[in-house]
N, C-alpha and C positions, 0 to 999 in steps of 0.2 A: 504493500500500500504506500508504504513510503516513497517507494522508486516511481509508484505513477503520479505521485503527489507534485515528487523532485521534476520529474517530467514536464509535469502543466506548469509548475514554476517556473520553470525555464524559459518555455513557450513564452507567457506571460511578461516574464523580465526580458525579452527580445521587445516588446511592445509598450511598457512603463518605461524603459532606460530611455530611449527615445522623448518619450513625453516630461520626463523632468529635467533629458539634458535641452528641452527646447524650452520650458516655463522655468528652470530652477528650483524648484518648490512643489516641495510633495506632495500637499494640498491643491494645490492646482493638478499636477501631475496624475494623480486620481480621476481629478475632474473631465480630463481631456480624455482618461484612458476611459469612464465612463461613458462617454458621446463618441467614442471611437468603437467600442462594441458595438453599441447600440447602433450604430452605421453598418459594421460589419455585418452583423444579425440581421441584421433590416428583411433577407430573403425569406430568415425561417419565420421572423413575426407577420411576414406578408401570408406564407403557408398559415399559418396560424391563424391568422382572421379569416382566411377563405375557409379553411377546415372548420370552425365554430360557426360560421356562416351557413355552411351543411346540414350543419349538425342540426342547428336550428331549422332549416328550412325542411328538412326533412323531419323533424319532431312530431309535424301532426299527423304524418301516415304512422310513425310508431307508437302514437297515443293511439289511435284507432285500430291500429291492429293489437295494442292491449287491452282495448274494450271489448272487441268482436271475438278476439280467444282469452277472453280472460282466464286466471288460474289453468291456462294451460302453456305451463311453461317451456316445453319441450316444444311445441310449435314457434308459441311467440320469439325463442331464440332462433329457430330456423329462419322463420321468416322476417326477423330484425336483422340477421347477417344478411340476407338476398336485398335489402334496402341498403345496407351501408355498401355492396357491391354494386347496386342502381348509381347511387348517388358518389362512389370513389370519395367515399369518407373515410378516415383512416382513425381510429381509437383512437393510436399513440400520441396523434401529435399534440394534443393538449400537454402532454406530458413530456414535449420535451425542450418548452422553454424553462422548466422546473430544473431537470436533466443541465442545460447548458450553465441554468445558473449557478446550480451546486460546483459544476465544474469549476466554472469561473471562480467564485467563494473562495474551492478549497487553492487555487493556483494563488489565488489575490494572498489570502494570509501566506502563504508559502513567503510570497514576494516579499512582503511587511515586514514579516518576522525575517526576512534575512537579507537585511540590503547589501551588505559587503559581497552578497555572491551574487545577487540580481540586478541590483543596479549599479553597484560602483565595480563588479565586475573581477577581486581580488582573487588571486592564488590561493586555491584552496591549502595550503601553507599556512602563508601566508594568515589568514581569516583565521585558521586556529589557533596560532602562533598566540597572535592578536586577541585572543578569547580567554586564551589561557592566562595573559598578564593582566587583563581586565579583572579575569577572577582573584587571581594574587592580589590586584589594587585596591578592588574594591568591596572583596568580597563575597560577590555573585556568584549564583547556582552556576556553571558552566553548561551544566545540562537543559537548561532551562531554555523551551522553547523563543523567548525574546532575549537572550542572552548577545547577538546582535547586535540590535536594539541600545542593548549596556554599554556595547563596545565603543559606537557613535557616541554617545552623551560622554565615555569617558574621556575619548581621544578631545573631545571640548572642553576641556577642563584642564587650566594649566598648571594643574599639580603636577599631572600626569603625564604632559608633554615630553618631556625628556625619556622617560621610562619607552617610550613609543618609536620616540627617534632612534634610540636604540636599538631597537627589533634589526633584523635581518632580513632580507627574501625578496626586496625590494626596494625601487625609491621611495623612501621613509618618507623623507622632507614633504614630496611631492604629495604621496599619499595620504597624510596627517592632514596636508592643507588642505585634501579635497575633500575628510571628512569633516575639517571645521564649516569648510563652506558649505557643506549639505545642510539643506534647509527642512528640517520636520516640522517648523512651526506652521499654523494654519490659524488666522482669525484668534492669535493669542492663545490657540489650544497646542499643544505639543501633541504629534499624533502618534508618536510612540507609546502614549501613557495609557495603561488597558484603567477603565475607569474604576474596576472590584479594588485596586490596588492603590489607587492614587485618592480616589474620591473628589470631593473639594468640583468645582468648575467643571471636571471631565465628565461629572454626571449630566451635564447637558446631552451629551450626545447617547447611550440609551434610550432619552427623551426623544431627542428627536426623529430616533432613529423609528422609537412606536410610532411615535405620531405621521411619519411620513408613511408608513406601513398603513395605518387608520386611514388616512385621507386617500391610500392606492383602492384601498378594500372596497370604500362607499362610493368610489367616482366608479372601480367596474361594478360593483354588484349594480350600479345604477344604469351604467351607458357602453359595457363589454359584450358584444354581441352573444357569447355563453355563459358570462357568468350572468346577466342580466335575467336572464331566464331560470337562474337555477332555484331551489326551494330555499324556505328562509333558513332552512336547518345547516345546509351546505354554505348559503352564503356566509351566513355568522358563525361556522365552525371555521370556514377557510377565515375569515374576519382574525377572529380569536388566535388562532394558530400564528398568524403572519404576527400579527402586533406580540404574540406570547416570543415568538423567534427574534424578532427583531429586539425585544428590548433583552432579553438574553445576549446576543452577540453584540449589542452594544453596552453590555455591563461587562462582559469577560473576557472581548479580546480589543487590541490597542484600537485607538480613535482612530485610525487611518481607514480602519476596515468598515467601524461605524460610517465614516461619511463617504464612504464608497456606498454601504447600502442607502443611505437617506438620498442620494444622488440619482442613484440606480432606480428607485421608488419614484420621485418625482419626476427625472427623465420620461419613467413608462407610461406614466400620466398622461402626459405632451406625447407622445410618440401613440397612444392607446387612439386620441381624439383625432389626431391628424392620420390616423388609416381609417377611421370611419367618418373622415370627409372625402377620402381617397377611393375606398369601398365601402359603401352606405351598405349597410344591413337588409335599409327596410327596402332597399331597391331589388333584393334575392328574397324577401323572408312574408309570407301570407298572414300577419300577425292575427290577422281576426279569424282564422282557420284555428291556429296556434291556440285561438282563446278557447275556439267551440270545440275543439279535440281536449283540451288540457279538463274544460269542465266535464265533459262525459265520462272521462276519464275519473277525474275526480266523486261526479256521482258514482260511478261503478264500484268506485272505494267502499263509498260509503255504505251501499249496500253490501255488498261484501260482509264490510269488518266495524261498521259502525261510527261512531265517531273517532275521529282522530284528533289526536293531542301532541304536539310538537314532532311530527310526522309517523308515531305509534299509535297502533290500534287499542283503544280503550281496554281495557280486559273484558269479557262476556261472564257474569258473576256464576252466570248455571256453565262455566266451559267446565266443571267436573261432572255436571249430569251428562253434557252435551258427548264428552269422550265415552262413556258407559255406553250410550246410547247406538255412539257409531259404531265401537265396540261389538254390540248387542246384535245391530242391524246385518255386517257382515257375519255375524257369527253361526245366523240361519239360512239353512240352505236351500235350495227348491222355490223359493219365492215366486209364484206365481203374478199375484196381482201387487202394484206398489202404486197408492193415491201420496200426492206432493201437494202441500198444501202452502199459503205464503204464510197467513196468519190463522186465529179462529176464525172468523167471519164469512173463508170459505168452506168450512166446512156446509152451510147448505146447497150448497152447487152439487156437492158426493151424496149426500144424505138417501135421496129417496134409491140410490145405484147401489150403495154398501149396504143397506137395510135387506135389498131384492135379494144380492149375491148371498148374504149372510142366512135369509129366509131357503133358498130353493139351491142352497151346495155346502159343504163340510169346509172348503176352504179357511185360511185365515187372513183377514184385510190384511198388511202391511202400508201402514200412514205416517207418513212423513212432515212434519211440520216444521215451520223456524221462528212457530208460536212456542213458549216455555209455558204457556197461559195458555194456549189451545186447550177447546170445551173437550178437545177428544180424548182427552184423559181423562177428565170424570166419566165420560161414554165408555171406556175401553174396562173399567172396572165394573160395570155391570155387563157390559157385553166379551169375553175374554176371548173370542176370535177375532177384536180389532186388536191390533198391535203397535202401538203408536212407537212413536220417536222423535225427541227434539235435536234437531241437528240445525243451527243458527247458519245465516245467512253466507257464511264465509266457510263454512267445513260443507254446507250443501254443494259447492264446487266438487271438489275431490269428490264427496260421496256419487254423484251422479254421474261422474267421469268413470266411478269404479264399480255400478252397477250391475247384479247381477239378477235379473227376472223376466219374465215372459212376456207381462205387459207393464207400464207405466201409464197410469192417466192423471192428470192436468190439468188444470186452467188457466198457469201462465204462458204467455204465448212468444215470440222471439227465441224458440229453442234453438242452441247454436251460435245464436249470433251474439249472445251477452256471457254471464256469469253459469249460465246454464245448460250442461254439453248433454249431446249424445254420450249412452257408456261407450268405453273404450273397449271393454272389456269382452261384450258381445255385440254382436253386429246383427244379431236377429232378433230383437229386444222391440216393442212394438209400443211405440209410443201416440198415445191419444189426446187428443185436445177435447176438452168439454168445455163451451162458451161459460163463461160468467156475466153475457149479456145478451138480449135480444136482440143485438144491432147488428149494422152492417161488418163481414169481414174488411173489404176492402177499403175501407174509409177511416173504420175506427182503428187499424191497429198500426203499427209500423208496416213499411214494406218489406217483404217478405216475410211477418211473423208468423207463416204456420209453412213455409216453403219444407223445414224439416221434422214437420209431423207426418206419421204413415196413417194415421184414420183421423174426421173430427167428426165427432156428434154435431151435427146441424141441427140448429131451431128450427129453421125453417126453409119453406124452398128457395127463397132467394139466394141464404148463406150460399145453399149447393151452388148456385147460378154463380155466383161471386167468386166460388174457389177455381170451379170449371175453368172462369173465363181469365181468369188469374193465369194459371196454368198456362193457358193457350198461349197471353200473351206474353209473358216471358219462358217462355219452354220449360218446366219444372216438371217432373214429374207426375204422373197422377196420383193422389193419396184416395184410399176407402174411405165415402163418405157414407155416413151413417144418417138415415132420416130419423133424428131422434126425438127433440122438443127439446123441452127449455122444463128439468126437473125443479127450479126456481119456481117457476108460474103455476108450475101444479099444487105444490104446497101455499103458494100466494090464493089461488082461485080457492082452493079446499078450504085454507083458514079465513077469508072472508066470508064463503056461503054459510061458514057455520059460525061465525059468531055474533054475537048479541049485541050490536052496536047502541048503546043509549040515544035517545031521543035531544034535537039539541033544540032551543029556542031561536038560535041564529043559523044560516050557513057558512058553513063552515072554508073558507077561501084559503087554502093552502099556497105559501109561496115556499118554492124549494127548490133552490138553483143550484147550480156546478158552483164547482170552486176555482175554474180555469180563467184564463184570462179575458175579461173583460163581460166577467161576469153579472148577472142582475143587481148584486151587492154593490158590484162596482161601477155601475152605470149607470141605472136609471131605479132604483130600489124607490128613494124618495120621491119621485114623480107616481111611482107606483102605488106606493103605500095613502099618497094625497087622492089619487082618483079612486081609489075604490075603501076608503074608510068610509065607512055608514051606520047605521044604525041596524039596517038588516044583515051583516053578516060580522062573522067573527074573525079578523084577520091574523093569519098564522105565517110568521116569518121562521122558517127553520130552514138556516146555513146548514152547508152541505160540514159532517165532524173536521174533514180536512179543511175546509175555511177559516175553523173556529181556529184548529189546532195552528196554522199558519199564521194567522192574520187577525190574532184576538184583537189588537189594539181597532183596529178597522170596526169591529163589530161593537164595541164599546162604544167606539164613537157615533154608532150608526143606535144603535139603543138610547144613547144621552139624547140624542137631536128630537128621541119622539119618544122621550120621557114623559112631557105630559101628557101623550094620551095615551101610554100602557096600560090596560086593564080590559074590559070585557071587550070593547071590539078590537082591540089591539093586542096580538101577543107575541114575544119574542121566545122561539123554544129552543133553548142550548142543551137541554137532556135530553141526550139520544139513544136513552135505555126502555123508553115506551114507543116499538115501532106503530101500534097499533092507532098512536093520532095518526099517520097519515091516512091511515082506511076511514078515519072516521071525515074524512074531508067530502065535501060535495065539489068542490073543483079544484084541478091543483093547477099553478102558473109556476113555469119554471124555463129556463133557456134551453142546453142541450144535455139536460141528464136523463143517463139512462132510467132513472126511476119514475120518470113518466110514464113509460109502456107497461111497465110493472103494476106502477097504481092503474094507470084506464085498464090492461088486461085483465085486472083480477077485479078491480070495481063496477067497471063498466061506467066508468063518469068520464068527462071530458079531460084535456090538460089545453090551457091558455099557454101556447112559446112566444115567447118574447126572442125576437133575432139578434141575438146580439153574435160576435163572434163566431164564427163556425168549428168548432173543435173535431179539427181532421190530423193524426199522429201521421198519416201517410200525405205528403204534398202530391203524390204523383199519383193522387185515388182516380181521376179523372181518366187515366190512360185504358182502366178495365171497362170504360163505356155503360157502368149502371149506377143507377139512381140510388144513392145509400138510403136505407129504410129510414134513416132518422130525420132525412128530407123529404123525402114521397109521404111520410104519415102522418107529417106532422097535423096535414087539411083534413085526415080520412079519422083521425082520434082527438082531435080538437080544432083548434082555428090557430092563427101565427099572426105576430104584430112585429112591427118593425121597431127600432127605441125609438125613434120619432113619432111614433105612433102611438104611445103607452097611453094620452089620454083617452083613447076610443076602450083602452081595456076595459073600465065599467059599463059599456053596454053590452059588449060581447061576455061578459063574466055573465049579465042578468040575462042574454040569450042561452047561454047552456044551461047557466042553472033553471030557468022556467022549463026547459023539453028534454027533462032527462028519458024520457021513454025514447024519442028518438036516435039521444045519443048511445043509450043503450045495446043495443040490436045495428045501429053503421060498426061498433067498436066490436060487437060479439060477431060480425061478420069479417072483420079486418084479423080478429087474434086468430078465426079459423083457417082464413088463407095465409097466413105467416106465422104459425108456431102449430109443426107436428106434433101426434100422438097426445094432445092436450088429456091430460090423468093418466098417462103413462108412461111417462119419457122415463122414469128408472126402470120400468121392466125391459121396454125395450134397448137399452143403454146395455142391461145386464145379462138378456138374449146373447147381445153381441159377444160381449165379453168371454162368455161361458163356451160360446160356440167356437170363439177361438184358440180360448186355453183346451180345448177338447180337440182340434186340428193338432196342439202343439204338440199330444201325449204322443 
């Protein structure tokens, strides 16, 4: 290590001797040899900005393609290496302006610490000669790294002169002179003096040495094409480190080497700003791509692993039931049927399909949830052929990737393309979609969210028409569609005909919007709630739980405003634990939620829409050429106003409400042309099923 050290030294003292036999002065001499690199360098800091330039530019196809194969790490490295060979990005080169500079460092102290061989260029004789009667004169360690250093300051010192003259090996006289005339002072600092030793004044430069380290940090994390980009954890660790180093080697080794780094620092500064006038960033880099990849990316986190906290995932407090469980789930063999559930809430979508299978076969459910609170644990203890499992957001990855059963059904849709893989494990594994709405496929969901499902229960004939024409028009595959119904609506319709709805003195006006953007709440709610307050009905505002949960201040504010007239015609409903007011309503107005078709399906009453916003996940719905249901129905199960329109709602509200028999018998004709097997969609759901696990044997 030594000899590569002597090595760079050398190199080095070929390019400082020059620069302080032209300024005289070592302090200077530094200076010039600083802006004399940084000149030399100039090609690989130009690689450098072009290389971070890549980086960057190509960041948002690697955010996306860590959304679409999430937790699948073994792709996402495949196909992250095929992008850095797209774009001839190269790893390293971040790393080796770090690389040059350590070089440089360890060559520069070399140099420092040993002028008599680097700069003044004396007979290695000689130079020990000379070290060894320093030590006799004065003392000094001879071993001692700055021993040098000693030599200089003694031969200045006319105690000593004579003892010097006297040496042999050379012209004395001459040589003595040229080490009086060597200049180490700088700005009244002596740059030989390491500041741990001397103290007093030298401590300025550790100081400034942080400080110019601080001022490198904030100008790149702020304006350096990659560090600009990077997370605050990286920024302010690289921050921390650099300032933690710099004030280190300007406390421990001589001021020379200090104001080479504080030079070095500030130089990079000017030389950082002047390549990004040279090559502008944002002239290669899509920043607003950057942002809308970085965010999705960042939601998928979050679903995943939950909140994040200085860029670690929170701990999940049930991860010891959660391990038992995964445990548990691989531990059984044979698994025929496996329901995946997100929270409790979908369990009524399964209900009326695992009640059927459990009635008319010996099998045992296997249900998956990333609820810890899912009801289907209290269910599984009186029924012991459901088998539940909590496996949270971020281990349901892996578990689904390493899947092993015959069938899988479903309600979340985008399989594949998020947090959610096909197993890997088997390839004959038959995965189901079962809607959790009566809408349209092609409108309501992402593009392509059911491309990697092999069957879906359809509500109704349209869905079919919608998947067909899907298919067709991007070539996908055919999947087995199922004419099943909407097991939702069956238990909706069953538990309205049979309950005992009370008697009301008013009617009852239901407002019950989305929570998306540009919602009733957020539009035109107040014009709303002014046209149709009266004395004949009972106005019912119930936000959609996610409104509440988002945007409580909003809804505060929207309850303060009509504070004075809360009470009997006016009511604000934030308990979402009696679903049964909505049935009790005689009309509901709401913009584009699905619980519209829900409520008129199973009531048989009207729903007033209000146009606000059109909530389409798919932009490109328009290219399968049909009418999403949640716009063709809206005329054929209610009436639709425009926001500009909101004052006509109170007559249209008193038109439906005086001819409910009409409306009656249009809606009970529209639920029969668009939702199969109406009172039976779990048996036929579990037909399927049964029929298939019985092909598998």
């Amino acid at each position: 290590m030594d000899t590569i050290v002597g090595l760079i030294g050398q190199l080095l003292g070929y390019v400082i001797r020059p620069c302080y036999m032209l300024t005289q002065n070592y302090g200077l001499a530094i200076l010039l040899f600083v802006l004399l690199s940084k000149v030399v360098l100039l090609p690989i800091s130009i690689w450098v900005q072009k290389n971070g330039i890549k980086l960057v530019k190509m960041q948002p196809e690697i955010n996306w393609l860590k959304v679409n194969h999430f937790g699948d790490l073994d792709t996402i490295a495949e196909k992250q290496a095929d992008i850095y060979k797209k774009y001839k990005y190269n790893a390293l080169a971040s790393v080796i302006p770090l690389l040059v500079q350590v070089v440089i460092l360890l060559g520069l102290v070399e140099v420092i610490y040993n002028p008599l061989r680097y700069i003044l260029c004396l007979p290695e004789e000689l130079s020990a000669a000379m070290v060894a009667l320093t030590g006799e004169l004065t003392g000094a360690d001879v071993l001692s790294s700055s021993i040098q250093m000693t030599v200089v300051n003694a031969v200045k010192n006319p105690a000593y002169q004579d003892a010097f003259l006297a040496l042999e090996g050379g012209d004395m006289p001459a040589i003595v002179a040229q080490l009086q005339a060597f200049q180490m002072n700088f700005l009244g600092l002596d740059l030989s003096w390491i500041p741990s030793e001397t103290l007093g004044i030298t401590l300025i430069v550790p100081v400034l040495a942080a400080l110019s380290a601080w001022i490198m940090c904030v100008t790149q994390n702020h304006d350096q094409v990659l560090q600009a980009e990077q997370g605050k954890v990286n920024k302010y660790g690289t921050m921390a480190i650099s300032v933690g180093l710099s004030l280190y080697l300007g406390f421990f080794v001589p001021a020379g080497i200090g104001l080479y780094w504080i030079a070095s620092n500030l130089i990079s500064i000017v030389q950082m700003y002047l390549l990004n006038m040279a090559i502008d960033p944002k002239k290669f880099v899509d920043y607003a791509e950057l942002e809308k990849s970085r965010a999705a990316l960042e939601e998928m986190e979050n679903l995943a692993g939950g909140k994040k906290s200085g860029g670690l995932f929170s701990k999940d407090p049930n991860a010891k039931r959660e391990k038992q469980d995964y445990k548990r789930f691989f531990s059984v063999l044979n698994k025929h049927v496996v329901f995946y559930s997100e929270k409790s809430g979908f369990w009524k979508y399964y209900k009326d399909i695992v009640e059927q299978l459990l009635r008319r076969t010996n099998m045992k459910i296997h249900y998956v949830t990333n609820d810890p609170e899912d009801q289907i644990f209290a269910l599984a203890e009186k029924e012991p052929r459901i088998v539940p499992y909590y496996i949270g957001p971020r281990k349901i990855i892996t578990l689904m990737m390493k899947l092993d059963a015959d069938l899988v059904v479903m309600t979340t849709p985008d399989l594949e393309k998020y947090q959610i893989k096909r197993s890997k494990m088997r390839k004959d594994v038959e995965y189901i979609y079962t809607p959790h709405d009566a809408m349209s496929i092609h409108m309501g969901f992402r593009e392509g969210a059911l491309d990697h499902f092999d069957t879906v229960f359809c509500v109704g004939p349209q869905q079919m028409e919608e998947i067909r024409a899907t298919e067709k028009v991007y070539g996908t595959p055919e999947k087995t569609l199922v004419p099943c119904g909407y097991c939702l609506m069956d238990d909706l319709v069953a538990g309205y005909e049979s309950s005992d709805l009370p008697q009301q003195p008013r009617k009852r006006v239901l407002i019950a919007p989305s929570w998306q953007e540009d919602n009733i709440l957020d539009s035109v709610i107040d014009e709303l709630i002014e046209t149709l307050l009266c004395d004949e009905y009972q106005l019912v505002v119930r936000p959609h739980p996610e409104y509440v949960k988002r945007y409580w201040p909003r809804m505060e504010a929207l309850m303060a405003r009509w504070e004075q007239k809360t009470g009997e015609g006016l009511v604000f409903e934030t308990d979402f634990s009696d679903s049964t007011s909505i049935w009790r309503s005689d009309l509901m107005i709401t913009d584009w939620s699905g619980i519209a078709y829900e409520y008129s399906y199973s009531t048989l009453r009207p729903t007033l829409f209000i146009n606000t916003k059109v909530k389409a996940p798919n932009p490109n719905w328009e290219k399968i050429g049909i009418t999403p249901l949640e716009i063709s129905l809206r005329d054929k199960i209610g009436q639709s106003l425009n926001k500009d329109e909101v004052a006509r709602a109170a007559d249209l509200a008193r038109d439906m409400l005086d001819n409910p028999g009409r409306w009656s018998e249009q809606i009970k004709q529209v639920r029969t042309e668009n939702i199969f097997n109406l009172g039976s969609c779990g048996k036929t759901a579990a037909d399927y099923i049964i029929s298939r696990l019985t092909k598998k044997k």
